[in-house]
N, CA and C of each residue as an Amber inpcrd file, in Angstrom:
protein
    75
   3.4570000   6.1590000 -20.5550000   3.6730000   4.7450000 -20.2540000
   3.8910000   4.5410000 -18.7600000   4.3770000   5.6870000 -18.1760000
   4.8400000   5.2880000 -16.6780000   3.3940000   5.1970000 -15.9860000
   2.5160000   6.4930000 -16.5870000   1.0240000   6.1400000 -16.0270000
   0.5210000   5.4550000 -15.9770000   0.8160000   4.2990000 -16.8890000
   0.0990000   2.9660000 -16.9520000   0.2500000   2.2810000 -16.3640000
   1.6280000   1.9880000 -16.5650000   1.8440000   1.2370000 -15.0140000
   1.9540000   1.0230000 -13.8920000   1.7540000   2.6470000 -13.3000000
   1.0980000   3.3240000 -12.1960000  -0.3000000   2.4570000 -12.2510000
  -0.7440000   2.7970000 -13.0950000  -2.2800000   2.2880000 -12.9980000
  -2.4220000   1.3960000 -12.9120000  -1.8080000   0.1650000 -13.3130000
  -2.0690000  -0.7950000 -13.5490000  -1.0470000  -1.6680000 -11.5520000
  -0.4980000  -0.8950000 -11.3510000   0.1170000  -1.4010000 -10.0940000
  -0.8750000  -0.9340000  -9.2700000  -1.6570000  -0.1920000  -8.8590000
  -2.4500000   0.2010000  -8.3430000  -4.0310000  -0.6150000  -8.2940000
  -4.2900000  -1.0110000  -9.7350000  -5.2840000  -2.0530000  -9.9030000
  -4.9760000  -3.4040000  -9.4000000  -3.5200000  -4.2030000  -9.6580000
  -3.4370000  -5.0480000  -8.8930000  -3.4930000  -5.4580000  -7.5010000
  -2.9550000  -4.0650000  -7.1480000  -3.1070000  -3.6070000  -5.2560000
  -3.9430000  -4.1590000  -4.7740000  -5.1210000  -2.9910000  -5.6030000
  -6.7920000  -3.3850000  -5.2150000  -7.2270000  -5.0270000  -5.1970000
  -7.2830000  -5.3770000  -6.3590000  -7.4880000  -6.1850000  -6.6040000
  -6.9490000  -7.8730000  -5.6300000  -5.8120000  -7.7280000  -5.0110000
  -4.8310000  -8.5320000  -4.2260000  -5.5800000  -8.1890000  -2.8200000
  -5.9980000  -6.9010000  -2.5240000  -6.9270000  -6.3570000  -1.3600000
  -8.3050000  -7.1290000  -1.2490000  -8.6820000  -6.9320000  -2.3300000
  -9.9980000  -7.3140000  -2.5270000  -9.7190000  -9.2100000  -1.9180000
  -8.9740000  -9.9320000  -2.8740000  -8.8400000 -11.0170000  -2.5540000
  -8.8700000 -11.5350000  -1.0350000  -7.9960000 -10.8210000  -0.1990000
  -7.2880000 -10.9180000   0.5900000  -8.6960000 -10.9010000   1.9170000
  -9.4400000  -9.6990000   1.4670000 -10.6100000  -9.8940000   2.3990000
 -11.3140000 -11.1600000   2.4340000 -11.8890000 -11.2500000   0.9390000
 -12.7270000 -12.2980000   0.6550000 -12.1870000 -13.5750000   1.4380000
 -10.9560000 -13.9930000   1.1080000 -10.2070000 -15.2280000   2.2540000
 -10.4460000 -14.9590000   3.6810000 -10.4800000 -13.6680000   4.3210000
 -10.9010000 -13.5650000   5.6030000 -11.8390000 -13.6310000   5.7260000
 -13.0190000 -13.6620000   4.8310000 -14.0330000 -14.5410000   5.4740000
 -14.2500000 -15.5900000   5.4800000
């Protein structure tokens, strides 16, 4: 279970990253 939510904190990361570019352009 802790892996998961490792994983899953890690996907949001990305995901908040990802966003974060897209607004800089």
């Amino acid at each position: 279970r802790h892996g998961t939510l490792r994983f899953n904190g890690n996907v949001s990361e990305k995901l908040l990253t990802l966003l974060i570019q897209e607004l800089k352009r």
